[in-house]
LOMIKE-824080 format. One record per residue (C-alpha): residue number from 1; x, y, z. Coordinates in nm, 3 decimals, m for minus. Layout:
% residues N
- resi,c1,c2,c3
- NUM,X,Y,Z
...
//
This chain:
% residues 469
- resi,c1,c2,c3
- 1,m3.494,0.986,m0.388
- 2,m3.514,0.595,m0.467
- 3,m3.576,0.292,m0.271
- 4,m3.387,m0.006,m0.118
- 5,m3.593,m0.219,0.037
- 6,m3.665,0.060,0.300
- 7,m3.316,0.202,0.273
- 8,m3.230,0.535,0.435
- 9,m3.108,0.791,0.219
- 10,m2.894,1.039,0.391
- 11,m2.730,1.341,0.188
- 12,m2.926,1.183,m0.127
- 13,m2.879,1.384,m0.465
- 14,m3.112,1.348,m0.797
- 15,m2.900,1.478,m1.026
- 16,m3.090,1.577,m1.395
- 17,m2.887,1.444,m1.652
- 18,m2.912,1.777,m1.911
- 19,m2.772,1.934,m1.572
- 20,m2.464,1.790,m1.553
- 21,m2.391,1.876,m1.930
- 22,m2.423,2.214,m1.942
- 23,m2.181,2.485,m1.803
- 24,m2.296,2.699,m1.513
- 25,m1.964,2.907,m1.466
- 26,m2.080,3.270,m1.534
- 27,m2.096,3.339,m1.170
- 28,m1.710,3.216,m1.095
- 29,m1.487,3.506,m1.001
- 30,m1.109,3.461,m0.906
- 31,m1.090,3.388,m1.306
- 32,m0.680,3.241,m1.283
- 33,m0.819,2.920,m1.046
- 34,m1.031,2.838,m1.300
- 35,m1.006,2.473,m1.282
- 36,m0.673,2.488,m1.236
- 37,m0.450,2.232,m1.086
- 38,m0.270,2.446,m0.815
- 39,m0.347,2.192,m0.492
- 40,m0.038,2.135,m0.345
- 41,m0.020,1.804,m0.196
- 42,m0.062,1.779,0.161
- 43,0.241,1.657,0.371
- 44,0.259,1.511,0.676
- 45,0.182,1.777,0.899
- 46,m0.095,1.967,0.682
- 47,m0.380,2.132,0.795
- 48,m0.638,2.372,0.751
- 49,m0.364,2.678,0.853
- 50,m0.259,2.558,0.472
- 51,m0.601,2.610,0.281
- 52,m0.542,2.878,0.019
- 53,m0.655,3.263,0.144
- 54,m0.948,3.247,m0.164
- 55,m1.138,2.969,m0.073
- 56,m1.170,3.006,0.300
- 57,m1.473,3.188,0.299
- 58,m1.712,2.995,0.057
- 59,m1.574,2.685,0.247
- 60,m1.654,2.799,0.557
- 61,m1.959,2.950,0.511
- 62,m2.104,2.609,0.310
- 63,m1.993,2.446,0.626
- 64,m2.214,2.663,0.818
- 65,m2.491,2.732,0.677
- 66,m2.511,2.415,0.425
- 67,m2.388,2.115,0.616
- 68,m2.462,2.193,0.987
- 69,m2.756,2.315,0.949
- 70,m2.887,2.012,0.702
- 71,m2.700,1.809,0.930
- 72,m2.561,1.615,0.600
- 73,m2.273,1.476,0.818
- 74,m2.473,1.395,1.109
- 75,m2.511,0.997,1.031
- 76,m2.189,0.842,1.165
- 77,m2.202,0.668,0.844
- 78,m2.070,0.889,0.566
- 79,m1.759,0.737,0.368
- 80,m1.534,0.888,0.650
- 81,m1.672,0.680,0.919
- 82,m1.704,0.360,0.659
- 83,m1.324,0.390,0.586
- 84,m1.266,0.350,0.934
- 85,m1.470,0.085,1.051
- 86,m1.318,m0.082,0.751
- 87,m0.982,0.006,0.840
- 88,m0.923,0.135,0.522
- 89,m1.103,m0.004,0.279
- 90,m1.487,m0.004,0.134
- 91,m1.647,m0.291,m0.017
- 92,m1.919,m0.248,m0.273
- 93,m2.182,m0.453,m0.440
- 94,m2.265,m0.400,m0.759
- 95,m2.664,m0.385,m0.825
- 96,m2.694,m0.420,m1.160
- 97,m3.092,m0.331,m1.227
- 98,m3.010,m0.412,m1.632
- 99,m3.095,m0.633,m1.861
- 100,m2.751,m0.564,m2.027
- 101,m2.508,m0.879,m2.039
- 102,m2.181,m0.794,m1.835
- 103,m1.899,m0.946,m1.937
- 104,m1.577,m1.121,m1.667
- 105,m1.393,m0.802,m1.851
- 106,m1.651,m0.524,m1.781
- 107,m1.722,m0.631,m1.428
- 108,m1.323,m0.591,m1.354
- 109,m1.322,m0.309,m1.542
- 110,m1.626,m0.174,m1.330
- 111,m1.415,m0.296,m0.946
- 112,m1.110,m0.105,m1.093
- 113,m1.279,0.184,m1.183
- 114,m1.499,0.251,m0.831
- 115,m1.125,0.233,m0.707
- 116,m1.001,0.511,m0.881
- 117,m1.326,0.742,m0.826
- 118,m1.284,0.698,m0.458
- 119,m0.937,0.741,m0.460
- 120,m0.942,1.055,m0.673
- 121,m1.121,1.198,m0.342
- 122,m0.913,1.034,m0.077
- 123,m0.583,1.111,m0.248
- 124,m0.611,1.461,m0.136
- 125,m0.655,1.325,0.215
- 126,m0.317,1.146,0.214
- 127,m0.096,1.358,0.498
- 128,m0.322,1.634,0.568
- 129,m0.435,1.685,0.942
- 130,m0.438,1.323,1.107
- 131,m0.567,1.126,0.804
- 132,m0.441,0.765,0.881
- 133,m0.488,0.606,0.525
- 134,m0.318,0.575,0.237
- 135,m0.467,0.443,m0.093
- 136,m0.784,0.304,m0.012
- 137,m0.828,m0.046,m0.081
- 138,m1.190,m0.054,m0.265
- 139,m1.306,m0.424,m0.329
- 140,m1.615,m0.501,m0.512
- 141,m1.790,m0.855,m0.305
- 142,m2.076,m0.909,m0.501
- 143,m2.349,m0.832,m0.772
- 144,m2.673,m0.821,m0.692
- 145,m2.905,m0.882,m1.000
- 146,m3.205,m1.021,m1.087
- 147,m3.123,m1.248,m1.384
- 148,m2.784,m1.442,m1.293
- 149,m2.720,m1.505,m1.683
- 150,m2.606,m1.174,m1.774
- 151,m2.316,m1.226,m1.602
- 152,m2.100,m1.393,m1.879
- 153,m1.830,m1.623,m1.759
- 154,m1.877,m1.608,m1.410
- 155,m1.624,m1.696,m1.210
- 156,m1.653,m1.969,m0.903
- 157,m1.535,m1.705,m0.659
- 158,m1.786,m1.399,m0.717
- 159,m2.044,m1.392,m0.525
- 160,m2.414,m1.332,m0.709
- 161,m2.746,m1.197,m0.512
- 162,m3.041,m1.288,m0.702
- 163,m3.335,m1.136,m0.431
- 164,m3.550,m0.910,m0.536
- 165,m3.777,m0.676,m0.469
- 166,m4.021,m0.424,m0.642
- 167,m3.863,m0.075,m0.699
- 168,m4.141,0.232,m0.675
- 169,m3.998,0.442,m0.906
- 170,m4.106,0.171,m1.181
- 171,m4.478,0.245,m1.127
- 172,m4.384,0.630,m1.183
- 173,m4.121,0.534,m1.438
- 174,m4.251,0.236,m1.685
- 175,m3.867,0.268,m1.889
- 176,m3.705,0.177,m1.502
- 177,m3.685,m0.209,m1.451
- 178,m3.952,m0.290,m1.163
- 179,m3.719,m0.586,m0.998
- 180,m3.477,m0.489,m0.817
- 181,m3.194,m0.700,m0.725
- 182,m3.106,m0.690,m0.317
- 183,m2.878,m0.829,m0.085
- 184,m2.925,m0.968,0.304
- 185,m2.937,m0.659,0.536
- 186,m2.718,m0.897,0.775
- 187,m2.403,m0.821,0.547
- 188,m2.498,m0.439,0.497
- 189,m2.252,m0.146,0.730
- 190,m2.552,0.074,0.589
- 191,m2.836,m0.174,0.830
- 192,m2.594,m0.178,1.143
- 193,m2.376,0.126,1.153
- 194,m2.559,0.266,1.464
- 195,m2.491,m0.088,1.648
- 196,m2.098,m0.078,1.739
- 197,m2.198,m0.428,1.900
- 198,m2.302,m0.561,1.559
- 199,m2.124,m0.885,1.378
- 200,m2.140,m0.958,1.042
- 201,m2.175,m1.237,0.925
- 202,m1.854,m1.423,0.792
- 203,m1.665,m1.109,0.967
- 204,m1.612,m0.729,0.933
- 205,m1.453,m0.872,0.508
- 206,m1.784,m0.996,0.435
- 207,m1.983,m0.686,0.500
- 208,m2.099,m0.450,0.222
- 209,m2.047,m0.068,0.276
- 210,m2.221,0.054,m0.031
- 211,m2.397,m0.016,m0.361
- 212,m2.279,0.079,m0.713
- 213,m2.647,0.107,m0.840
- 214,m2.641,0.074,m1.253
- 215,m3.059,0.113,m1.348
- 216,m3.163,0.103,m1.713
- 217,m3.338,0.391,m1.846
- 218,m3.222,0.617,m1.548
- 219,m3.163,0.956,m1.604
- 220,m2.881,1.142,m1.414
- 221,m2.786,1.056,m1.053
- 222,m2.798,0.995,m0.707
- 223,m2.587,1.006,m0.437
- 224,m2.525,0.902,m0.057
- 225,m2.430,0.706,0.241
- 226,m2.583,0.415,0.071
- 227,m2.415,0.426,m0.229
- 228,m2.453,0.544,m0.610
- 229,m2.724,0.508,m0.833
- 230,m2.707,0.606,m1.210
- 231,m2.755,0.489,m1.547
- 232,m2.634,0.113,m1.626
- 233,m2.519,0.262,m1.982
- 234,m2.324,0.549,m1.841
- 235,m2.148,0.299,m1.592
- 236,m2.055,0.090,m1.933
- 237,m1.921,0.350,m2.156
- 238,m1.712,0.557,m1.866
- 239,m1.568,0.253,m1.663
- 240,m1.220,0.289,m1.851
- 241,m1.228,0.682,m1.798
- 242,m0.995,0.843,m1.573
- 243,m1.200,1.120,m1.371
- 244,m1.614,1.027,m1.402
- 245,m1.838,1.282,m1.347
- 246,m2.175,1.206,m1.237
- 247,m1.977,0.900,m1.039
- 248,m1.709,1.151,m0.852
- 249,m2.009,1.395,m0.789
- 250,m2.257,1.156,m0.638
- 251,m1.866,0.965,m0.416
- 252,m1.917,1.361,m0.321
- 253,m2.232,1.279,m0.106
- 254,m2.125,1.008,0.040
- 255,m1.860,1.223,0.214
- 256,m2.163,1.454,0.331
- 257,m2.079,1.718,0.070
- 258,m2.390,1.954,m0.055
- 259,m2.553,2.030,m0.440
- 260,m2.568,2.387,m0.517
- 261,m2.901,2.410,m0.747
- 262,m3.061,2.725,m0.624
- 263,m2.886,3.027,m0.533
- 264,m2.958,3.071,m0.169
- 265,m2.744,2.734,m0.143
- 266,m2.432,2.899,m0.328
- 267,m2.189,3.110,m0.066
- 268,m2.239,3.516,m0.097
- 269,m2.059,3.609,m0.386
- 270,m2.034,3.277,m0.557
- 271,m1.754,3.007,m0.578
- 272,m1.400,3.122,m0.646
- 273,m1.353,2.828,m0.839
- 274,m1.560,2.584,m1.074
- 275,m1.689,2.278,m0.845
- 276,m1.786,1.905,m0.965
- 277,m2.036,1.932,m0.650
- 278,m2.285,2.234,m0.837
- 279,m2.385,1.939,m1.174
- 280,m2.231,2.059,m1.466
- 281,m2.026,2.323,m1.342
- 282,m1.686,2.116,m1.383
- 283,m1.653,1.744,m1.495
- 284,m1.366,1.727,m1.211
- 285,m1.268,1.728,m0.888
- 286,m1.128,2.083,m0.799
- 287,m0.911,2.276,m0.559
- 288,m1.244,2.436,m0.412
- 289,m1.386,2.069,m0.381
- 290,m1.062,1.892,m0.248
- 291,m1.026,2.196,0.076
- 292,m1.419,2.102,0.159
- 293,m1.362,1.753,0.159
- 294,m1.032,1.855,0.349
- 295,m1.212,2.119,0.608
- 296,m1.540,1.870,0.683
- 297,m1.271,1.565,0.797
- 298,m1.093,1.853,0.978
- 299,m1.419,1.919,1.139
- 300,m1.539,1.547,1.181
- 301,m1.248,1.461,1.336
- 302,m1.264,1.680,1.661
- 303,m1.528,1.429,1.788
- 304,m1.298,1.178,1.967
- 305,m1.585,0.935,2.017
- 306,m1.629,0.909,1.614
- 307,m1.245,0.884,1.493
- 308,m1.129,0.766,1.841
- 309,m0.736,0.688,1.673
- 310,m0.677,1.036,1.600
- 311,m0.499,1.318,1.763
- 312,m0.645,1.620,1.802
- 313,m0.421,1.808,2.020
- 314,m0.611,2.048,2.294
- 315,m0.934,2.012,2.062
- 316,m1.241,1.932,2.163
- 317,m1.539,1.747,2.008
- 318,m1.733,1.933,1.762
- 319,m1.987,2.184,1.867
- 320,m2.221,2.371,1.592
- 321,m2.286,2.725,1.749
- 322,m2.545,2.797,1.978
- 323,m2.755,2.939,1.799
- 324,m2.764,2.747,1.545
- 325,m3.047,2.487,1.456
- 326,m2.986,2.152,1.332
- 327,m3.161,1.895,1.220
- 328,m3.007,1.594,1.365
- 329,m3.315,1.364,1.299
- 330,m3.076,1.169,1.020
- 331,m2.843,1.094,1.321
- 332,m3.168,0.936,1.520
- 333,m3.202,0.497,1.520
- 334,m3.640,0.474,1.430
- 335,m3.922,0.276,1.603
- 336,m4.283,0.250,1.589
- 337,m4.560,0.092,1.753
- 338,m4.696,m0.020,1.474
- 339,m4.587,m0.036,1.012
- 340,m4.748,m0.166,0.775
- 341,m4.603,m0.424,0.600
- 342,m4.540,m0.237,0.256
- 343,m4.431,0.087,0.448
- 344,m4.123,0.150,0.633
- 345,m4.069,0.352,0.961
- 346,m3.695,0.446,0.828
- 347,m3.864,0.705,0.558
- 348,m3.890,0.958,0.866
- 349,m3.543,1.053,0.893
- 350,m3.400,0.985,0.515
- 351,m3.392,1.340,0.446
- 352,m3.651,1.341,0.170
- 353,m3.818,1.654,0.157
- 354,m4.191,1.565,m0.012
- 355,m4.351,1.748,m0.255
- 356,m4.746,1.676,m0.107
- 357,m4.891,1.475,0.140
- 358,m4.946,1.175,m0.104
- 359,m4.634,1.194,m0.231
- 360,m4.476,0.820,m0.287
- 361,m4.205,0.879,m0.492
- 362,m3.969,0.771,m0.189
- 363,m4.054,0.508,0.071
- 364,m4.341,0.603,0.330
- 365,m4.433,0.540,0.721
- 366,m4.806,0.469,0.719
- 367,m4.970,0.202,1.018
- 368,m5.265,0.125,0.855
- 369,m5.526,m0.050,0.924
- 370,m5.408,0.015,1.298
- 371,m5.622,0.313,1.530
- 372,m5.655,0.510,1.807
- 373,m5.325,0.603,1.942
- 374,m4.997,0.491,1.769
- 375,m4.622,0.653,1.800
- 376,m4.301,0.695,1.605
- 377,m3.978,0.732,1.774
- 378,m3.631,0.876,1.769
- 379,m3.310,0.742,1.956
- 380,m3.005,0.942,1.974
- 381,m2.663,0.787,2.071
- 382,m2.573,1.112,2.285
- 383,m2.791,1.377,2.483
- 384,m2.948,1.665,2.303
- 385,m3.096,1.923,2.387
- 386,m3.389,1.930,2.192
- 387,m3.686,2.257,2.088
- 388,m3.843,2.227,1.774
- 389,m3.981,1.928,1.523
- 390,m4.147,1.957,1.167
- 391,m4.371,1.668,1.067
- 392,m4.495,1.629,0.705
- 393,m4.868,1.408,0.737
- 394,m4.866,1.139,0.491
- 395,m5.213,1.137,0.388
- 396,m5.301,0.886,0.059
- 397,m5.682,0.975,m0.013
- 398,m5.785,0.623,0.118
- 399,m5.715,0.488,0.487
- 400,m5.426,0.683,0.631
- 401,m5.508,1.082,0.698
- 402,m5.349,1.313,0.929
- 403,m5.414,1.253,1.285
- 404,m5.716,1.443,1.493
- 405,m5.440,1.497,1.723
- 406,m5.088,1.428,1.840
- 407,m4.804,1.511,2.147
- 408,m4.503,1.558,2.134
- 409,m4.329,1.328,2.442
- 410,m3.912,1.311,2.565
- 411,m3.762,1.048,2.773
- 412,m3.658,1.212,3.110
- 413,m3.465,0.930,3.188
- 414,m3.723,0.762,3.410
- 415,m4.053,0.781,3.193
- 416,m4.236,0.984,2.970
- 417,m4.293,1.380,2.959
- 418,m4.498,1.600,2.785
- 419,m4.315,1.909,2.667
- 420,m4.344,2.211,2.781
- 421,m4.535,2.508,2.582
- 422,m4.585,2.329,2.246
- 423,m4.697,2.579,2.006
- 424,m4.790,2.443,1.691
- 425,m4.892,2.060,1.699
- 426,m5.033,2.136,1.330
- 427,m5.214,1.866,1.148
- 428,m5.214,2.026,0.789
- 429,m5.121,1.817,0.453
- 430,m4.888,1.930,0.195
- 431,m4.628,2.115,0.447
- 432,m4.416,2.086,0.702
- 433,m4.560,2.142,1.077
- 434,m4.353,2.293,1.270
- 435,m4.393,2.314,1.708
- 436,m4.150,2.487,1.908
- 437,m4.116,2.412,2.238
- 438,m3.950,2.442,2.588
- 439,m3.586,2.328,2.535
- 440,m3.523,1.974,2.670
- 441,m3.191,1.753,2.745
- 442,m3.312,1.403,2.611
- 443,m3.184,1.114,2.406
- 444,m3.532,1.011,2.278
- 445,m3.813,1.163,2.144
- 446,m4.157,1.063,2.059
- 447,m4.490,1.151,1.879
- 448,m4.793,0.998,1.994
- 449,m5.064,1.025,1.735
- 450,m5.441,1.007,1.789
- 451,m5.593,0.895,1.471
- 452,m5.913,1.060,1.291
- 453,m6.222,0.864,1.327
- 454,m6.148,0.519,1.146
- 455,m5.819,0.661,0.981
- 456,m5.501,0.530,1.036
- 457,m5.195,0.801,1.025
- 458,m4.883,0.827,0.855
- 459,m4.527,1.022,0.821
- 460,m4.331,1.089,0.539
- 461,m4.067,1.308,0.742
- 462,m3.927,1.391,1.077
- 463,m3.701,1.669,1.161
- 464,m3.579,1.754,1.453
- 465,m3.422,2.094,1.547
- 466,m3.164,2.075,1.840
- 467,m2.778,2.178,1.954
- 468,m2.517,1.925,2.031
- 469,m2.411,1.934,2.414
//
């Protein structure tokens, strides 16, 4: 995962270039759907009583045990909920971390084409179970980039961000560009989306849903809520191509849709059909891809409070199982008693998984030089009831180390509890620590950490295991 200015990245992909080249379709079975173009368009009364026999199960079961359980729809901000607030449309800035000119051509070229990849998803959407929207109106409102003059024959109405700030994967990555271009977080849906109070400046026209992130010397691509990130020359020499690859699959994410890299994340069995969401296993969106999109709105939409102007019938909201657990940290707005300047609290709950406990390939939580007893906290928009957390220490071999001690605290709704029966409260690096706990009803959680000796303490992620009420 990348940075933006402390950006959040929820469902993010890195997608290996070689990957996304190479055929992985030995495991398909169901040989005569082979990326075949059998989707019948939905009508006006469509719905998932109409999803073809062969790809229920492997739909379902990704559902399941892929996207509830990562909670990769969680954030009420996936391209769903953005086309919404938007009332159908999405507007994009283009961050153009290049030194490549762009010419008045190319960057309408570039508008046009983020068009057509979004509406090669939400085409199939068109008259299937309560989807409102037509085409979806995609408008590009600015560019963000660090030197204004490789925009050739700019134009007195486009708008130009020239901000900057220093990306982290540049001090990993000499090729990547170490200024990167950014735009106020007053204009950004991606800031505000948890505030349904929030105005944007200039009105709900002038806001910015996502980026269209072009970085020199990038290999592959990346994926969210936040936008898409790939490699300035592979934006160039596609944007007059019909279907994109690496730009539908990483669209994909923003919808809350999975990768399928290792086999434990592939249904039993396999896929009945090629997917463009597995890199490199089709260069297109397919039948298999357009009934997941298709089932997770059909899902998504059960919860009145999210889509409000649509009917469900006698449905209810959605409800994982149970017995299922589900990390809804993603879903969770972040606080702190105390950041360092150069860190960010938001790095809790962006999904990054780290690789050790110095691991700062992705933006970081630390409070140094701050002591003694500090906390993070998460605040849900609904009750939960909550059981289990994991916490991965940031420790960086200099001032912050893992705490001597921490507890985990809910809100009762008056004050502050302890709860119940913690069993774990571990304060190794390099892994998740997991505590279980006596089952709470909360809409706020906290960790209060105790710092070691003349330490201060960090986090590089949060989960948190509950089941919707």
């Amino acid at each position: 995962m990348l940075n933006r200015k402390g950006m959040v990245m929820a469902s993010f992909s890195v997608v290996i270039a070689s990957s996304l080249l190479m055929g992985n379709a030995s495991f398909v079975s169901a040989g005569s759907h082979l990326n075949g173009d059998s989707v019948i368009a939905a009508t006006g009364d469509s719905t998932l009583a109409d999803m073809p026999a062969y790809l229920k199960s492997s739909v379902e079961w990704v559902w399941k045990n892929r996207m509830l359980t990562e909670g990769s729809t969680a954030r009420k901000n996936t391209i769903f909920d953005q086309i919404f607030a938007g009332k159908g449309t999405l507007n994009y800035v283009i961050r153009w971390q290049s030194s490549k000119p762009v010419t008045l051509k190319q960057r309408q070229d570039i508008a046009r084409m983020i068009d057509r990849q979004m509406n090669h998803w939400t085409d199939h959407l068109q008259g299937y179970d309560g989807w409102p929207y037509k085409n979806i109106k995609v408008k590009v409102v600015g560019w963000a980039v660090a030197d204004p003059s490789l925009l050739l024959d700019k134009q007195p109405d486009e708008v130009i961000y020239t901000d900057t700030i220093t990306d982290t994967l540049a001090s990993e990555k000499p090729e990547i560009p170490a200024a990167l271009p950014v735009v106020p977080n007053e204009i950004s849906r991606f800031e505000h989306f948890s505030d349904p109070n929030y105005s944007y400046p200039g009105g709900l026209d002038k806001r910015f849903d996502m980026y269209l992130w072009a970085t020199e010397n990038f290999g592959g691509g990346a994926g969210g809520d936040w936008g898409q990130r790939m490699n300035d020359e592979y934006v160039l020499s596609t944007v007059n191509s019909d279907e994109i690859e690496i730009t539908e699959h990483e669209i994909g994410h923003g919808f809350g849709l999975n990768d399928f890299y290792e086999e434990h994340e592939r249904p039993p069995g396999g896929f009945p059909t090629n997917t463009i969401m597995w890199a490199g296993n089709s260069d297109h969106i397919t039948d298999w891809d357009i009934w997941m999109l298709r089932y997770t709105w059909s899902q998504l939409k059960k919860d009145t409070s999210r889509f409000p102007s649509v009917t469900n019938g006698d449905e209810g909201p959605i409800d994982p199982s149970p017995d299922e657990n589900v990390n809804i940290a993603s879903a969770a707005t972040v606080s702190t008693s105390y950041t360092s300047l150069w860190e960010n609290v938001s790095a809790l709950n962006d999904g990054f998984d780290p690789t050790s406990s110095n691991d700062r390939s992705h933006a970081v939580y630390g409070n140094w030089p701050e002591t003694g007893t500090q906390w993070v906290q998460y605040d849900f928009d609904q009750e939960y009831t909550l059981s289990q957390t994991d916490v991965y220490w940031f420790q960086d071999g200099a001032g912050v180390d893992v705490p001597k001690s921490y507890k985990i605290k809910y809100w009762n709704g008056r004050s502050w509890s302890n709860v119940k029966q913690a069993n774990g409260l571990g304060t190794s690096a390099d892994q998740y620590n997991t505590t279980t706990f006596t089952p709470v009803k909360t809409t706020k959680l906290r960790i209060e950490m105790v710092s070691k000796g003349s330490a201060s303490t960090g986090i590089l992620e949060w989960k948190v295991a509950a089941n919707k009420l």
